[in-house]
C-alpha positions as CSV (number, residue, x, y, z in Angstrom):
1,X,66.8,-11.4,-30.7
2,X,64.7,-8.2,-28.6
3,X,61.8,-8.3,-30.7
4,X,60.9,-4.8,-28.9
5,X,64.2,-3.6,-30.2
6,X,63.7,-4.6,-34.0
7,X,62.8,-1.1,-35.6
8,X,65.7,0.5,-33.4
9,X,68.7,-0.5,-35.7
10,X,69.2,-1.7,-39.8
11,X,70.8,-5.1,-40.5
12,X,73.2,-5.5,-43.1
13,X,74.2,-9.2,-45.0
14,X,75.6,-11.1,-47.9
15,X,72.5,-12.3,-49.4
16,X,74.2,-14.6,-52.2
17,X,76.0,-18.0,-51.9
18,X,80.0,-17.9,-50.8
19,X,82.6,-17.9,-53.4
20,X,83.4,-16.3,-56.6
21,X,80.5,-15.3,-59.2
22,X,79.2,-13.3,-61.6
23,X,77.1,-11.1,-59.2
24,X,77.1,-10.6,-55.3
25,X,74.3,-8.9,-53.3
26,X,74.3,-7.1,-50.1
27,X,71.3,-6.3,-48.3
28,X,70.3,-3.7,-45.8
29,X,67.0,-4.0,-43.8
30,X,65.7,-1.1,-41.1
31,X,65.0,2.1,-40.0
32,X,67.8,4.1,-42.0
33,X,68.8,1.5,-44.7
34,X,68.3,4.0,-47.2
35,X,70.1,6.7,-45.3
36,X,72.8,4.6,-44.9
37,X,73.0,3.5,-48.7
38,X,73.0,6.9,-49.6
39,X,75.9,7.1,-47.4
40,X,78.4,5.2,-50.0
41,X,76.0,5.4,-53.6
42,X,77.2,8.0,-56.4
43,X,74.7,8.3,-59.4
44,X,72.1,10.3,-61.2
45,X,69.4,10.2,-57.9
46,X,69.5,9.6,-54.5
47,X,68.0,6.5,-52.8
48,X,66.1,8.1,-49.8
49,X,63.8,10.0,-53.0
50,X,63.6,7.0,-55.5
51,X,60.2,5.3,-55.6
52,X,60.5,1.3,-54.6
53,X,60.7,-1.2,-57.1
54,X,63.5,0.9,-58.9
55,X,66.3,0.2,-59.9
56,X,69.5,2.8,-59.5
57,X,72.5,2.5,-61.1
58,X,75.8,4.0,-59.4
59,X,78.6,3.9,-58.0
60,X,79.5,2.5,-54.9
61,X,82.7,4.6,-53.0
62,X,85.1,3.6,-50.4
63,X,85.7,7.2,-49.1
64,X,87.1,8.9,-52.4
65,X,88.0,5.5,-54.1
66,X,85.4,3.5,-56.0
67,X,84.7,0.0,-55.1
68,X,82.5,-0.8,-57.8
69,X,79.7,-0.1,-59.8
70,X,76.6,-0.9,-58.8
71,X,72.7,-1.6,-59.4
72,X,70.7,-0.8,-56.4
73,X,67.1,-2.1,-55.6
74,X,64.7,0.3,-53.3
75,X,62.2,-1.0,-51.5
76,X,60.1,0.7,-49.8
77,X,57.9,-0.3,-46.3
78,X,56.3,-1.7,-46.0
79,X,56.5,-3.3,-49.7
80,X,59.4,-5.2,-48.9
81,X,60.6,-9.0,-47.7
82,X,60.8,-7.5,-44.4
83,X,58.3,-5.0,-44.3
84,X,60.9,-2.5,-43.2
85,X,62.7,0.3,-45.4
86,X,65.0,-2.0,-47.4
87,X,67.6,-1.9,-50.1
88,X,70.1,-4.6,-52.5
89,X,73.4,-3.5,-54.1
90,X,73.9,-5.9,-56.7
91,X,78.6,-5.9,-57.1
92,X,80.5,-7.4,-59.1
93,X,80.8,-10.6,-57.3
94,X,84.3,-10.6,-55.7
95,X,84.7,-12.0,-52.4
96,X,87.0,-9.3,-51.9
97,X,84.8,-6.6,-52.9
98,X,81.6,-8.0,-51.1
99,X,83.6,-8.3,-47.9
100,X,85.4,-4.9,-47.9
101,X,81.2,-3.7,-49.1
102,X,80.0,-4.9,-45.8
103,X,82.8,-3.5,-43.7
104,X,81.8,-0.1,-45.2
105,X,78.0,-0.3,-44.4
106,X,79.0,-1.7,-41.0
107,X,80.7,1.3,-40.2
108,X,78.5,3.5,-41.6
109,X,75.8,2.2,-38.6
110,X,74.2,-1.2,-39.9
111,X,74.7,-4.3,-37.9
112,X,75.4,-7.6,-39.4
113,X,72.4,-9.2,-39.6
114,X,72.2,-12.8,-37.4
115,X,70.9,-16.1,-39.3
116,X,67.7,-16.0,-40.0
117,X,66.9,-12.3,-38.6
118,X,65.5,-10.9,-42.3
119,X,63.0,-13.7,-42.1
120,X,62.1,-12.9,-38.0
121,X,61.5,-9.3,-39.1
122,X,58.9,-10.7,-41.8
123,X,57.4,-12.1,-39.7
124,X,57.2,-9.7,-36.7
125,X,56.4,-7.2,-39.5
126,X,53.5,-9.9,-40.3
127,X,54.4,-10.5,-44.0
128,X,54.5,-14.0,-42.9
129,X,53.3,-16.2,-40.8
130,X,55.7,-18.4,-38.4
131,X,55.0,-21.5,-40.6
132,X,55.7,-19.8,-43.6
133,X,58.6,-18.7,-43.0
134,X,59.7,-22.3,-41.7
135,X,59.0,-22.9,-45.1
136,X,61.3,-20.4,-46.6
137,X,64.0,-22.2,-44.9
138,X,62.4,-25.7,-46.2
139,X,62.5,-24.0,-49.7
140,X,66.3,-23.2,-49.7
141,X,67.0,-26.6,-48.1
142,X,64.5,-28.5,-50.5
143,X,66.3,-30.9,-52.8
144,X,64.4,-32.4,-55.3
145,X,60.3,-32.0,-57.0
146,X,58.5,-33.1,-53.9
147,X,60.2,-31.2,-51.3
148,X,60.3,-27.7,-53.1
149,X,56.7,-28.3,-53.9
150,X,55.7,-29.2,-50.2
151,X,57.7,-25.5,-49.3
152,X,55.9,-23.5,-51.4
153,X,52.7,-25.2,-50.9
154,X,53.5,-23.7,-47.3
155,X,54.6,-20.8,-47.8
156,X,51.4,-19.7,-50.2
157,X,49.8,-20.2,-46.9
158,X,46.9,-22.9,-47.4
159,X,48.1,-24.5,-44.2
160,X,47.7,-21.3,-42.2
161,X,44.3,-20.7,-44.2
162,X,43.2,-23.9,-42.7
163,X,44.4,-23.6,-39.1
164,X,43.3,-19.9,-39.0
165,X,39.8,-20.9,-39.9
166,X,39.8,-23.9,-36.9
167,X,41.0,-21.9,-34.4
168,X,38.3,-18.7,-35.7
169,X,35.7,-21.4,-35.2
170,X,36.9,-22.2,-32.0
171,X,37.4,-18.9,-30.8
172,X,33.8,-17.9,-31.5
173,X,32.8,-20.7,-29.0
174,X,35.4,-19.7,-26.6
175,X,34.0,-16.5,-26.3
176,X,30.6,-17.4,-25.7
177,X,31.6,-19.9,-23.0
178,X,33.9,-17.3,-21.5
179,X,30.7,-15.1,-21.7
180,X,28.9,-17.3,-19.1
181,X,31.5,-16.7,-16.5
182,X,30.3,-13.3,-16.5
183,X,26.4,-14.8,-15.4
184,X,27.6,-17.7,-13.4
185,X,24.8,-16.6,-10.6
186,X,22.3,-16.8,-13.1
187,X,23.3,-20.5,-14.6
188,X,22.5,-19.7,-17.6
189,X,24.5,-21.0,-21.2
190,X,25.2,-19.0,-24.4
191,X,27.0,-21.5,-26.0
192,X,25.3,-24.4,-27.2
193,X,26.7,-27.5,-26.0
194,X,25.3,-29.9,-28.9
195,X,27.0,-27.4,-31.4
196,X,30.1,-27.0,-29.6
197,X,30.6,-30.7,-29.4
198,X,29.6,-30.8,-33.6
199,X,32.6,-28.3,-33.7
200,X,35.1,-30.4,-31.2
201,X,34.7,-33.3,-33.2
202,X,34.8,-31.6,-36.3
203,X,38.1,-29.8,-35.7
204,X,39.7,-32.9,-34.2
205,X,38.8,-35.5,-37.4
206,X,40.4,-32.1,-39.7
207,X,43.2,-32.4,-36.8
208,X,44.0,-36.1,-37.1
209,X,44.0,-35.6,-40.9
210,X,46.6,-33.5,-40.8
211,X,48.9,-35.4,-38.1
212,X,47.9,-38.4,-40.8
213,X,49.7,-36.4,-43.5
214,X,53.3,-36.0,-41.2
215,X,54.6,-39.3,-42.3
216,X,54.5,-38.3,-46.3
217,X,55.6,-35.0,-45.6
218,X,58.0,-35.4,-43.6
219,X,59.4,-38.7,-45.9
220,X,59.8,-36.2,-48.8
221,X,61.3,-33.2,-46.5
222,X,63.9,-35.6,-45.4
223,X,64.0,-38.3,-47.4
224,X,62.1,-41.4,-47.6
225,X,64.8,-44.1,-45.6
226,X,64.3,-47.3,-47.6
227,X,65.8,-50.6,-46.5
228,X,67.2,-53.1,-48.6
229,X,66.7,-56.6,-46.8
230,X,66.3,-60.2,-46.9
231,X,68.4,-63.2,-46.8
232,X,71.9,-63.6,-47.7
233,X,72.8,-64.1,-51.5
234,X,69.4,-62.7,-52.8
235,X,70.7,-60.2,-54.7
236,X,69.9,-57.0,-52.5
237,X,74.0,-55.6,-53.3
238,X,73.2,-55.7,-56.8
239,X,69.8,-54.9,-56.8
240,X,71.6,-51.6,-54.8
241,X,73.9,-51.4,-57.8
242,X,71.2,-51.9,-60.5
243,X,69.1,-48.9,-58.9
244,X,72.3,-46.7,-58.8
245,X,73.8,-47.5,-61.9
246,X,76.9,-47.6,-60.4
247,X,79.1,-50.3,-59.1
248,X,78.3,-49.1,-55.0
249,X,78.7,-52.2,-53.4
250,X,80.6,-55.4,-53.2
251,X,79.0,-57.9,-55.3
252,X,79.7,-62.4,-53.8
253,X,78.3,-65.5,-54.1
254,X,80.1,-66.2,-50.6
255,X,77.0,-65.7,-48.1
256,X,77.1,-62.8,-45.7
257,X,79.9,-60.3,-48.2
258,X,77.4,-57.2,-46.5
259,X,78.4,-56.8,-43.0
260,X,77.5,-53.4,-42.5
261,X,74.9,-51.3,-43.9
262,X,75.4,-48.8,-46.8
263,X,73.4,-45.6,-47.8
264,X,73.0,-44.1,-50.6
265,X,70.6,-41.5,-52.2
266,X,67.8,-42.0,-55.5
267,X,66.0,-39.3,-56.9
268,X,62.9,-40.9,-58.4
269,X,60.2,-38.3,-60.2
270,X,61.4,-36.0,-57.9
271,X,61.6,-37.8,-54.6
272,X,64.5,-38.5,-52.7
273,X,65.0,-42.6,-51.3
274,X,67.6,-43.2,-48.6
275,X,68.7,-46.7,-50.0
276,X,70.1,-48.5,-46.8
277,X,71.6,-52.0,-48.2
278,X,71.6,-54.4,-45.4
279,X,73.5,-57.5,-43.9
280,X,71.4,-60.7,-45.0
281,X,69.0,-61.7,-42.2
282,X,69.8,-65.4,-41.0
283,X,71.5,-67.1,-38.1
284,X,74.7,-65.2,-37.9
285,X,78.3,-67.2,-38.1
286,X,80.3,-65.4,-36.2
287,X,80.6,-61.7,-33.9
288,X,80.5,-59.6,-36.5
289,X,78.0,-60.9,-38.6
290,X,75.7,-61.0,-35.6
291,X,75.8,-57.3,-35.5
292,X,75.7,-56.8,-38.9
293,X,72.2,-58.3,-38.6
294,X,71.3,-56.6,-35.6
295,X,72.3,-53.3,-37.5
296,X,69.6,-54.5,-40.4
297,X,66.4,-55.2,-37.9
298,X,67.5,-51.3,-36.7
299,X,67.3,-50.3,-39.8
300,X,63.7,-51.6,-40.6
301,X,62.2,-50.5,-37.7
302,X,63.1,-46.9,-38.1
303,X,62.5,-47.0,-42.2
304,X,58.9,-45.7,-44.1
305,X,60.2,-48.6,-46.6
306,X,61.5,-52.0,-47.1
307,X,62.1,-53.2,-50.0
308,X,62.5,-57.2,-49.2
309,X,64.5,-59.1,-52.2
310,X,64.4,-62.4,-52.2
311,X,65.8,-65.0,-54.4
312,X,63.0,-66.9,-56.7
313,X,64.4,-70.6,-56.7
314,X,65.5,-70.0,-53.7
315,X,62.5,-69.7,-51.1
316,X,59.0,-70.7,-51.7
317,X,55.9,-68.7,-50.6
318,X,55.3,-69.5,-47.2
319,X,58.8,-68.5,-46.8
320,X,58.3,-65.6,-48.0
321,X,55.5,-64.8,-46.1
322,X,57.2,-65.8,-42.5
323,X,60.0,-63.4,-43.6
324,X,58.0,-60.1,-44.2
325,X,55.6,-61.2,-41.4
326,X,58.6,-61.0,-39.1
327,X,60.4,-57.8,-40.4
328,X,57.0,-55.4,-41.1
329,X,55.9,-52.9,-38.4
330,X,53.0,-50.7,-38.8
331,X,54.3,-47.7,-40.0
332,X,56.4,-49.6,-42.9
333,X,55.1,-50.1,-46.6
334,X,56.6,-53.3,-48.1
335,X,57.5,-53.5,-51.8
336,X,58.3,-57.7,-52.1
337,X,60.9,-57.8,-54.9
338,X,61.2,-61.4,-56.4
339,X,64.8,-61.7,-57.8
340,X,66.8,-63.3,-60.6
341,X,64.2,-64.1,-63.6
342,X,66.7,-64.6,-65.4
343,X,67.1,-68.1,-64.1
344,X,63.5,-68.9,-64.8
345,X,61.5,-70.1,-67.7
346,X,58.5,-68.8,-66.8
347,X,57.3,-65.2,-64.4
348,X,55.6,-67.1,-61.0
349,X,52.0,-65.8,-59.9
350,X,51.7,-63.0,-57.6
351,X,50.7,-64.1,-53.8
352,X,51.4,-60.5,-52.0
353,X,50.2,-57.1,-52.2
354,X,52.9,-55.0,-53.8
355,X,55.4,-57.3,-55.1
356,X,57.6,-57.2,-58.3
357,X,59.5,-59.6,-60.5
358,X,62.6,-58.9,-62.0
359,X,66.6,-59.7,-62.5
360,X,68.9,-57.6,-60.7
361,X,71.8,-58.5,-62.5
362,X,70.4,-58.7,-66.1
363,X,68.7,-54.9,-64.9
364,X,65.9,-56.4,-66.2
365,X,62.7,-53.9,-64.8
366,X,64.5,-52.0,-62.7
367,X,62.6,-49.0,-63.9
368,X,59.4,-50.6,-63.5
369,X,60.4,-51.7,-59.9
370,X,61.0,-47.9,-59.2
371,X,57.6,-47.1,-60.8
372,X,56.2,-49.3,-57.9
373,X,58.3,-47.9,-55.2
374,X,57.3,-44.2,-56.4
375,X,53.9,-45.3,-56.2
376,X,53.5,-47.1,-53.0
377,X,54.8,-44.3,-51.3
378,X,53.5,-41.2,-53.1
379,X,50.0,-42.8,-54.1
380,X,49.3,-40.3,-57.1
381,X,51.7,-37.6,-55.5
382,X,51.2,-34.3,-53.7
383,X,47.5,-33.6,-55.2
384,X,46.3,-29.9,-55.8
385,X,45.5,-28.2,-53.1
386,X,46.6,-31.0,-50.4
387,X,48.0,-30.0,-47.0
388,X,51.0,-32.2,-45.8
389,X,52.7,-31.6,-42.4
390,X,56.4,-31.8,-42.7
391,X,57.8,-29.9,-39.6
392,X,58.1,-32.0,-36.3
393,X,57.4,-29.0,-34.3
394,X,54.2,-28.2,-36.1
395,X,53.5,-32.0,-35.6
396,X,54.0,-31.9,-31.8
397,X,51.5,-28.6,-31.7
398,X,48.6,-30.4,-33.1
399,X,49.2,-33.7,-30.9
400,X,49.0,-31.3,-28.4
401,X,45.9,-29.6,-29.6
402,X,44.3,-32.8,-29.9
403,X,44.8,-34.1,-26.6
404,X,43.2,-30.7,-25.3
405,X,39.9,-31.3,-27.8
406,X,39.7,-34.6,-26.6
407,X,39.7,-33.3,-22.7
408,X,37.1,-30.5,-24.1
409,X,35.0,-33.5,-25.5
410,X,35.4,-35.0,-22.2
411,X,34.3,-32.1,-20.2
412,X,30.9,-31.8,-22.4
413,X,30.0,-35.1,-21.6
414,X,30.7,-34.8,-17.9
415,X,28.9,-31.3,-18.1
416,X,31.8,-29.5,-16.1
417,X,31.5,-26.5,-15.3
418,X,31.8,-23.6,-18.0
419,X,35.3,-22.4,-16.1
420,X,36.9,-25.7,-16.5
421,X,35.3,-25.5,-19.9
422,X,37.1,-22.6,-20.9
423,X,40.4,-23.3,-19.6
424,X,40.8,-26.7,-21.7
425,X,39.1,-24.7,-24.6
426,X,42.2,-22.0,-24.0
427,X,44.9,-24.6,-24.0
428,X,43.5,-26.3,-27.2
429,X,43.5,-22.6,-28.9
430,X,46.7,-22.2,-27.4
431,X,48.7,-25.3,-29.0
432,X,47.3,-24.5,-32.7
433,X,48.0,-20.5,-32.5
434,X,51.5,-22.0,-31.8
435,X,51.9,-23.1,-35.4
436,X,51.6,-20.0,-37.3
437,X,52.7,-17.7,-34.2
438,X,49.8,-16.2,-32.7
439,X,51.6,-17.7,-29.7
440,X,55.6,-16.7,-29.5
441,X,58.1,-16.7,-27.0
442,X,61.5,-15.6,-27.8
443,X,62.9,-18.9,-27.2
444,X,61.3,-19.8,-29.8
445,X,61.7,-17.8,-32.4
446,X,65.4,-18.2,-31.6
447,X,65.1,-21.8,-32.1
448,X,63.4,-21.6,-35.2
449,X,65.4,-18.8,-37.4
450,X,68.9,-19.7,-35.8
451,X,68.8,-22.7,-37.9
452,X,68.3,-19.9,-41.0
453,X,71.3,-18.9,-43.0
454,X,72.7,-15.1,-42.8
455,X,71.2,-13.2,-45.2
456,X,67.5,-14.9,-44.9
């Protein structure tokens, strides 16, 4: 994608999903989209003299034949997605028709448009930043509450707000420092050091907030993975089945039935679990058991949850305790899950942080053991006005940006000279500018809006 080339030509794309429907739309982005339209589009006005934000109705002609009647949307630049000249014929929607429609406007001097490329021209058009539009791709991919509500938190910009007004901050310094190369002879400093140091620290705490936040947001982007474990015959099959509602796995009293894991998906309050059910942990019995263990301590370590079941007249409390102490890992939230009540007279006392009592095969509080899961994860939810990082790239940038203050910290105390100063001070503004794409390269932006469908 020449980004020097990108007023020189108008792209052209099926904008709706594949398949049959009730409507199909075609748009056309560029220089002479409207020329083009007005190339195959019969009716009462023209295109090129219609206001934007109308809407044209028309017919839409295949040399003398019509194809179909159409509505047409102008827009005009730079009032548009793109910012460009831009129009939408709204067919019939026909795969037949929308197909033979592009042909037409191909030949008529539009290019099909490559995935992603509307998107890249909002945002060399700067309608949007680059993180918001990563987060129009987030929004089309989002899948449930959370993750639609982390896109658009994005996209409204708040995160670019917030990074915008760091780097300003830091620029202002910059400049001052930079200023001093100019009057190296004289030693003398415009910036102050104390304050500059104030700001360093400032920016990094706002910094490591925000690579804090990557873990949630990226949990509900993806998916919060959630392992079922514990030892064989606690019930972690049926507790899978329970959650489910559906008969997923096979259900024994015989010891080690789960050999291998199995993963299915739970939408609770609008987040998406990965449930992994896992092979009980315990001394395996033969080859294939063993790995079936194996698989489960994989699992843990690379899971935001585990949900560890055990059976209540089975293991006592210290038992307990020895188990979780030798499954957790720092980045894992435990949710203890104390099965089969049913066999009890009496509900036992609490002894661990975040643990529930119930019977998986009577489904007896199942919904109030999701409750808990929801909550140990969310804690309250996505709050008003709260920034998550979801995007591993945006992540990366701000470990990066980090290091640099750090180094810039570093250099204050040592009192280094302003040049060396300045450079580390660069490479800090550098690595957050690369978030919302003050800093490019084409590589880049290849790499981001390839993964973009056509037609956004």
């Amino acid at each position: 994608m020449l980004q020097k080339n990108i007023d020189l030509d108008t792209i052209v794309a099926i904008i709706t999903p594949p398949g049959t429907g009730a409507i199909g739309v075609i748009r056309l982005s560029g220089k002479d989209a409207l020329i083009i339209a007005d190339k195959v589009f019969v009716g009462k006005n023209k295109i090129q003299t219609s206001k934007g934000y109308r809407a044209l109705y028309g017919k839409f002609m295949d040399k003398e034949v019509v194809l179909d009647e159409v509505i047409v949307t102008v827009f005009r630049a730079p009032h548009s997605y793109t910012g460009e000249e831009a129009v939408e014929f709204s067919f019939h929607g026909s795969p037949y028709i929308l197909q033979r429609a592009l042909q037409i406007f191909i030949k008529k001097g539009a290019r099909l448009a490559k995935p992603g490329e509307f998107t890249l021209r909002a945002f060399l058009n700067k309608k949007l930043d680059l993180s918001q539009a990563e987060a129009v791709a987030d929004l089309i991919a989002a899948e449930n509450e959370s993750a639609h509500q982390l896109a658009m938190q994005q996209l409204r910009g708040g995160y670019s707000q917030k990074l915008a007004t760091l780097r300003q901050q830091l620029i202002d310094f910059a400049a001052l420092v930079e200023l001093e190369l100019d009057f190296s002879e004289e030693d003398v400093e415009f910036a102050d050091r104390s304050q500059l140091k104030a700001l360093i620290l400032h920016i990094n705490k706002e910094i490591q907030s925000l690579l804090q936040s990557f873990a949630l947001g990226n949990a509900i982007k993806k998916g919060i993975q959630t392992v079922i474990a514990g030892r064989p015959n606690a019930g972690k099959s049926t507790l899978l089945n329970a959650l489910l509602e559906d008969e997923r796995a096979i259900v024994s009293d015989i010891p080690g039935t789960t050999r291998d894991t199995i993963e299915e998906n739970l939408n609770i309050r609008g987040v998406n679990f990965r449930l992994i059910d896992t092979a009980g942990i315990r001394e395996a019995t033969d080859a294939i058991e063993s790995i079936g263990v194996q698989r489960t301590l994989q699992e843990i370590n690379k899971s935001a949850v585990l949900m560890y079941v055990y059976d209540l007249s089975e293991l006592n409390r210290e038992e307990v305790l020895h188990d979780i102490e030798q499954l957790k890992h720092d980045r894992l939230k435990v949710l203890v899950v104390g099965n089969k009540i049913d066999r009890l007279s009496q509900l036992p006392e609490t002894f661990v942080e975040n643990q529930v009592f119930i019977s998986a095969r009577e489904k007896k509080d199942i919904e109030h053991l999701k409750d808990r899961l929801f909550e140990i994860v969310m804690e309250g939810g996505i709050q008003e006005g709260q920034i998550l990082v979801s995007n591993i790239r945006h992540y990366e940038a701000l470990m990066q940006a980090a290091e640099m203050l750090n180094k810039v910290l570093f250099d204050l105390d040592s009192r280094i000279s302003s040049e060396l100063l300045a450079m580390d001070i660069r490479q800090a503004l550098y690595h957050i500018g690369e978030i919302v794409g003050q800093v490019t390269s084409d590589d880049l932006l290849d790499s981001i809006f390839s993964r973009f469908c056509i037609g956004k």
